[in-house]
C-alpha positions in Angstrom: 168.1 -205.9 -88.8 165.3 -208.5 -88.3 165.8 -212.7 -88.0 166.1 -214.2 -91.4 163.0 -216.1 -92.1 163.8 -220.3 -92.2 162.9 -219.7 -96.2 165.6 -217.0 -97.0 165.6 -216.5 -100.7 168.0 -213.7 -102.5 169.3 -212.7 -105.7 171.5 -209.8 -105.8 170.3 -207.0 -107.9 173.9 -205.2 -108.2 172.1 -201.5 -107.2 175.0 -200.7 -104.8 172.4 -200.0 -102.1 174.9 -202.1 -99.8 178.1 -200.6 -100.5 177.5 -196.7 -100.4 175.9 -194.8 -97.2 176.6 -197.9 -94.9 178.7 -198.4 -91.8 182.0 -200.4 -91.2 182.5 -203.8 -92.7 183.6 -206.2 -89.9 186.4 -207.9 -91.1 187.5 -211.5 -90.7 190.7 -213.6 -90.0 190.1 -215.2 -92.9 189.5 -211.6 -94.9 193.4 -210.4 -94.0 194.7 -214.1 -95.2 193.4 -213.8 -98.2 194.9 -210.6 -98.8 198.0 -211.2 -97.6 198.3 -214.2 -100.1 197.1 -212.2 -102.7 199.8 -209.4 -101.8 197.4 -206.8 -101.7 197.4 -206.3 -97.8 199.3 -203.0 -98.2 196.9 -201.4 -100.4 194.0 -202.3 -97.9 196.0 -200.7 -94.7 194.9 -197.6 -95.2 191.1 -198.2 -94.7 191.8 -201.1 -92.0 190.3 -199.5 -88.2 189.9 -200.7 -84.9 186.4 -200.8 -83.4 185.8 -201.4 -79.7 182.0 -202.4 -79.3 180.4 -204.6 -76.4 182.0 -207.5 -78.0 185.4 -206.2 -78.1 188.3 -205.1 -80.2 187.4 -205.8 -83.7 188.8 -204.8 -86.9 186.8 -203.5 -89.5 187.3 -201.7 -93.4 186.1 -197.9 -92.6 183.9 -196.2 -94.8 185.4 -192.8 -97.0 183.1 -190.0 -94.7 183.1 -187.8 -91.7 183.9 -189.3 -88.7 181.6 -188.7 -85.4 182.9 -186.6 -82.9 183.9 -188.2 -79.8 181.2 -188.0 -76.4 182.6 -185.5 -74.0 185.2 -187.8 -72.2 185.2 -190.7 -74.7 188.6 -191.1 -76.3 188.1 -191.0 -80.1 188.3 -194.5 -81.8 191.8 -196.0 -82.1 193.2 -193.3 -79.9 194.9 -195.5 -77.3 196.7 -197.0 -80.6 197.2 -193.7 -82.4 200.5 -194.9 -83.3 199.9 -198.5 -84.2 199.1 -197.8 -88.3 195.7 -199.1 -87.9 194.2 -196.8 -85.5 192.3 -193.4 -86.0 188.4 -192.6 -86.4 185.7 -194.7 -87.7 183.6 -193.1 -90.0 179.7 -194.3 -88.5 178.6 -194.3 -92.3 179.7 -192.9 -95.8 180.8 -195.6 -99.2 183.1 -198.0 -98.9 186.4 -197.0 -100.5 186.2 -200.5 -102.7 183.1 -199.5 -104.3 183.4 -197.8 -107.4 179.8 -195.7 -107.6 179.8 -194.5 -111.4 180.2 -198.4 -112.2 178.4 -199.8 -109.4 181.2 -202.4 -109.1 183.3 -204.0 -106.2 187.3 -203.3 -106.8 188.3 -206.2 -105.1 184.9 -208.2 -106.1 186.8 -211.6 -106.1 188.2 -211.3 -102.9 186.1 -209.0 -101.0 184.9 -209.2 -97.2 183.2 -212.7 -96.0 180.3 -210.2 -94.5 180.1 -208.6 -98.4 179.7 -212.3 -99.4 177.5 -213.2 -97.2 175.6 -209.8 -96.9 172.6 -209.4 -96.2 172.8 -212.5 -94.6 174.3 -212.5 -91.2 174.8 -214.6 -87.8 174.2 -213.3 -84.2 174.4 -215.0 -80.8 173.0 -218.4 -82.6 170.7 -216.9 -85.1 170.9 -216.2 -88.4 169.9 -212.5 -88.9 169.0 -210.4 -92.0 171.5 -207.5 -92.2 169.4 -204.8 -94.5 165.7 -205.3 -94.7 165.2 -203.0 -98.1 167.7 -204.8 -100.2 166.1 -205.2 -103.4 167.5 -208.6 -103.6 165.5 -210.6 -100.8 162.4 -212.0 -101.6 163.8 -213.0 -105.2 161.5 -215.2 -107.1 164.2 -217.7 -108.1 164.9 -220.8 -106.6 168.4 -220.2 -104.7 171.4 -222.5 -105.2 171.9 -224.4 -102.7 175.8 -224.1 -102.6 175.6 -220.5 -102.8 172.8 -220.5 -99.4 175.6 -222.9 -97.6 178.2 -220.3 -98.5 176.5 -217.5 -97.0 176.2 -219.0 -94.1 179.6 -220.6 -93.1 180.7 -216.9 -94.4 177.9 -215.1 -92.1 179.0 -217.2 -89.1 182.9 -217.1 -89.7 182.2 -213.0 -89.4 180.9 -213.6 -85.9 183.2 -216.3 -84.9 186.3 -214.2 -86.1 185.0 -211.2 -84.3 185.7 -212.9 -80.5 189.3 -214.0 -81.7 190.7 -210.8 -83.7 190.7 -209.1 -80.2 193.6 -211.6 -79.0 195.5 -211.3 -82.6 195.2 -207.6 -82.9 198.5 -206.9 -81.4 200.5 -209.6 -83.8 198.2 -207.8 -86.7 199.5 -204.1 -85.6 202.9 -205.0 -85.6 202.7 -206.7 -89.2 201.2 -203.5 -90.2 203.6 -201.4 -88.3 206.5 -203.3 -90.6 205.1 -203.4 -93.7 204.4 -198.9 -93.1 207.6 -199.0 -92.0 209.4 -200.7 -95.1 206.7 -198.6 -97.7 207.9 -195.4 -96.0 211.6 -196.4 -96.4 210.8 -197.1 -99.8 209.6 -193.9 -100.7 212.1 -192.4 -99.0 214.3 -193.1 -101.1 212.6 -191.8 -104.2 212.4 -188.2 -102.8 214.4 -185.1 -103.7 217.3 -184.3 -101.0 214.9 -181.0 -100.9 211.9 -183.0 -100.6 213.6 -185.0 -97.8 214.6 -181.8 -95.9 211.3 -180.3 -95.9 209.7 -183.6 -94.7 212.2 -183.3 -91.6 211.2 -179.9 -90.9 207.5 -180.2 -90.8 208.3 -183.3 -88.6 210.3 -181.5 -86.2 207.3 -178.6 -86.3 205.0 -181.2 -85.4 207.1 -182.9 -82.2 207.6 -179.3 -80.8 203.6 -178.8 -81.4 203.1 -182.1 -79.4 205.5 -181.1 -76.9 203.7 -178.1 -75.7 200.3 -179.5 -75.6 
């Protein structure tokens, strides 16, 4: 990550370089609005973390990989909310689950993350920064669009911004998600065979007596 240069210039060369073998994509207030309203939330839940870092709780849209083992001591990541439906390990870098890699092509392209629209632009402590030095698509030799540079930047800077306030609406967030698990689950529920259902009860029971003698 280095400072963007005052003349940033960038035309996206759709190579995918940004969406497979990458970390966590911070997420935004803004980013679980828009998908609320466009009733696609529940599809996104199961790839929504927490991530504590220096700045905070944060949430962030994990990566499909193999999540690091926790330091000797260190609880793993979401473990203090294990039960919270948004909680669990972040994986430190694998392909985003939205990224489709035969077709090199975004699933939710028209309403993906504010950091994938402003990427590889981003914003730090005052500064705007440059996210991934190899991307193919800085330096370009065309002239960029004004409107599109002004874009990247309220996006890059709404990424930070939202990052110090998504700590104090995490718990509001966890118990949206909890509801809308809660009301999926019900749902399917009620599709299953009374078999189905009975054998569902019994691995549940197996699991609280596991818990119970741990």
């Amino acid at each position: 990550m280095s400072e963007a240069k005052s003349k940033f210039k960038f035309a996206c060369t759709k190579c995918g370089a940004c969406c497979d073998g990458r970390g966590p994509v911070p997420l935004s207030l803004q980013d679980i609005e828009l998908w609320a309203s466009k009733q696609i939330i529940r599809n996104m839940f199961p790839y929504i973390k927490i991530r504590k870092s220096d700045a905070g709780l944060g949430l962030v849209l994990n990566m499909l990989g193999e999540a690091a083992p926790p330091k000797d001591g260190e609880k793993k990541a979401g473990e203090e909310d294990a039960d919270d439906g948004i909680g669990g390990d972040v994986v430190p870098k694998g392909k985003c689950p939205m990224f489709n890699k035969e077709g090199k092509t975004c699933l939710i392209y028209p309403n993906r993350p504010a950091y994938c629209r402003a990427f590889p632009l981003g914003y730090e402590d005052g500064s705007y920064v440059v996210e991934m030095d190899t991307c193919p698509g800085l330096g370009s030799t065309e002239e960029m669009d004004k409107d599109l540079l002004r874009q990247m930047r309220d996006d890059a800077k709404r990424v930070f911004d939202d990052g110090h306030q998504l700590g104090l609406v995490l718990p509001v967030l966890q118990a949206i998600i909890m509801n809308a698990m809660q009301e999926a689950s019900m749902r399917a529920m009620a599709k299953m065979k009374p078999e189905d259902l009975k054998r569902m009860e019994e691995i549940m029971q197996k699991m609280a007596e596991d818990k119970e003698k741990k």
